[in-house]
C-alpha positions in Angstrom: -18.9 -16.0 -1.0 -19.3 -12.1 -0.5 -20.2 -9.9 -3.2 -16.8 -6.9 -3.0 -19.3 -5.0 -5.4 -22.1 -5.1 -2.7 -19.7 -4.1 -0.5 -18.0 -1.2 -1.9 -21.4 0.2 -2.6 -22.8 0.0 0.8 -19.3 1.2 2.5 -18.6 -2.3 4.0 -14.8 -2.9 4.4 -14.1 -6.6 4.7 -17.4 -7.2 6.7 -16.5 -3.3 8.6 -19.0 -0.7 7.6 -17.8 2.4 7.0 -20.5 5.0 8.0 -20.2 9.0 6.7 -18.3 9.8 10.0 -15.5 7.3 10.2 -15.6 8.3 6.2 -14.7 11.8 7.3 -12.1 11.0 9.8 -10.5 9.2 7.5 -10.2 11.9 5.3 -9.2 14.0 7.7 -6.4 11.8 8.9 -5.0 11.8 5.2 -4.9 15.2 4.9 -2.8 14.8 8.0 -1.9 12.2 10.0 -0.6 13.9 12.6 -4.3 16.0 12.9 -5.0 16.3 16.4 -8.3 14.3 18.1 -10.2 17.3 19.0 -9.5 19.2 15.6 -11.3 16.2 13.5 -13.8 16.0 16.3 -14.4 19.9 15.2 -14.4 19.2 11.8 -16.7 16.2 12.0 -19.1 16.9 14.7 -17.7 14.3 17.2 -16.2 14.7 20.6 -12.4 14.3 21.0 -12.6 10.9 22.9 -15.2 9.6 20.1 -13.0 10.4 17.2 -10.5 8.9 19.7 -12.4 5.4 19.9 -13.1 5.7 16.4 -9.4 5.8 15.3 -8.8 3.1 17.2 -11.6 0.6 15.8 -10.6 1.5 12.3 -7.0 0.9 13.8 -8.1 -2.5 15.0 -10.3 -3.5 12.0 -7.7 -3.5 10.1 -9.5 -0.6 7.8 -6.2 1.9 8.2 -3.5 2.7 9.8 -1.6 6.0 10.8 2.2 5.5 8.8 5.1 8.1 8.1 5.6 8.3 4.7 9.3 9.5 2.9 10.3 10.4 0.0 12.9 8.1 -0.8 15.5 10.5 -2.6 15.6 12.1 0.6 16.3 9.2 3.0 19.3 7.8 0.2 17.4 5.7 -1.9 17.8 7.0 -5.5 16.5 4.1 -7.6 12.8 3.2 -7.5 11.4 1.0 -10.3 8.6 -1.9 -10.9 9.2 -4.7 -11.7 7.0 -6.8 -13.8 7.3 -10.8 -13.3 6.1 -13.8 -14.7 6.0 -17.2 -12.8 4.6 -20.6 -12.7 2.6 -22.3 -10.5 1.2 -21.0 -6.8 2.0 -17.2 -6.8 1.1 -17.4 -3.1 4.6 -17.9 -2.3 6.3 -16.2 -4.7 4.9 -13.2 -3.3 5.5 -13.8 0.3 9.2 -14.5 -1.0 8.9 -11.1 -2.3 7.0 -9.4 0.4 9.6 -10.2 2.8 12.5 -8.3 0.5 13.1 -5.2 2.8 13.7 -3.2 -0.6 10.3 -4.3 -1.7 7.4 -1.8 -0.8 4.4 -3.3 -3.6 3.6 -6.3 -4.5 0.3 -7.3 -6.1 -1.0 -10.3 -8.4 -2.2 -9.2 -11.5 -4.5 -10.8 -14.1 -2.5 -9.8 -18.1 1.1 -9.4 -19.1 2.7 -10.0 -15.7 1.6 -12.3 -12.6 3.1 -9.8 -10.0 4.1 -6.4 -9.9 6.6 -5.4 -7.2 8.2 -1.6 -6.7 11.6 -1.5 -4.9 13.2 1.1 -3.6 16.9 0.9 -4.0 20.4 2.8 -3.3 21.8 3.0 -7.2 21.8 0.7 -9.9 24.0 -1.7 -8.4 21.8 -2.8 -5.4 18.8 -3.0 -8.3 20.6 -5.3 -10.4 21.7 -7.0 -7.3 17.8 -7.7 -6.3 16.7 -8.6 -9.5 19.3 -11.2 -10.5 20.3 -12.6 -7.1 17.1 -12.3 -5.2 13.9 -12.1 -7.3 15.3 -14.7 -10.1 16.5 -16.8 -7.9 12.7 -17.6 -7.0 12.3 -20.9 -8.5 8.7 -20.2 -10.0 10.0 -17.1 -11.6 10.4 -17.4 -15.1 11.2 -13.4 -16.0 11.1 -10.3 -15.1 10.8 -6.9 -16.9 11.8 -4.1 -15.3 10.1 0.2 -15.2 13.5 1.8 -13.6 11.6 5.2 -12.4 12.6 8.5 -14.3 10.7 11.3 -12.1 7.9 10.7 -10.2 5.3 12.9 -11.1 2.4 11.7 -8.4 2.0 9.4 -5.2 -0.8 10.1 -3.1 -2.6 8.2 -0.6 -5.6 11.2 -0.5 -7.9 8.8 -2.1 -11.7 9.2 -0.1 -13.4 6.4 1.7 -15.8 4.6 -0.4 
């Protein structure tokens, strides 16, 4: 069984170590994910083709990857909210049943109130009704759901450093 505590502590990933310089990168590349090779390489002391290589293991690894990310007023989607469930039995499935909703963006098992937590991202109030009581409690091992309809988002970041 591996200790996550050890770990986080010693900048291992998963069984990937995360040494100061692919730390860096990665911080460069979420100030800007578009950053160009040879401008990190500056920035961190490597050549072009190592920050290159290194992308590209951290890629591979599984540690990160390089996304676009939207705002979704902007693309049409002017609902956001979580979603708080409870269920029964395996929540394995459950969230893969969830996971697989294209309006679904989050899911995580919790340990408290709720089992999962899922954000959506929806057109109006219509489609969010519509996934809530034709989709998500239609899950057999659901047994309720609470919903957090988003006011105004105030923060989202993905900024966070590297461990």
């Amino acid at each position: 069984m591996t200790d996550r505590t050890n770990d986080r502590a010693s900048g291992a990933v998963g069984g990937y170590h995360l040494d100061p310089l692919s730390k860096a990168i990665i911080e460069q590349l979420q100030q800007d994910g578009r950053r160009a090779y040879a401008t990190i390489g500056r920035a961190v002391g490597l050549s072009e083709a190592a920050v290159r290589q290194r992308v590209q293991k951290l890629i591979d690894a599984g540690v990160m990857q390089i996304v676009a990310v939207t705002d979704p007023l902007t693309v049409g989607f002017h609902r956001q909210a979580m979603i708080g469930i409870r269920a029964e039995g395996d929540l394995e499935p459950v969230a893969d049943a969830l996971a697989g909703m294209a309006e679904v963006d989050y899911v995580v098992m919790t340990a408290g109130s709720f089992d999962l937590l899922v954000e959506v991202v929806c057109a109006d109030d219509d489609h969010l009704l519509e996934i809530i009581n034709k989709r998500i409690r239609a899950l057999p091992q659901v047994r309720s759901t609470e919903s957090f309809v988003y006011l105004k988002l105030r923060k989202q970041t993905y900024t966070w450093g590297a461990l």
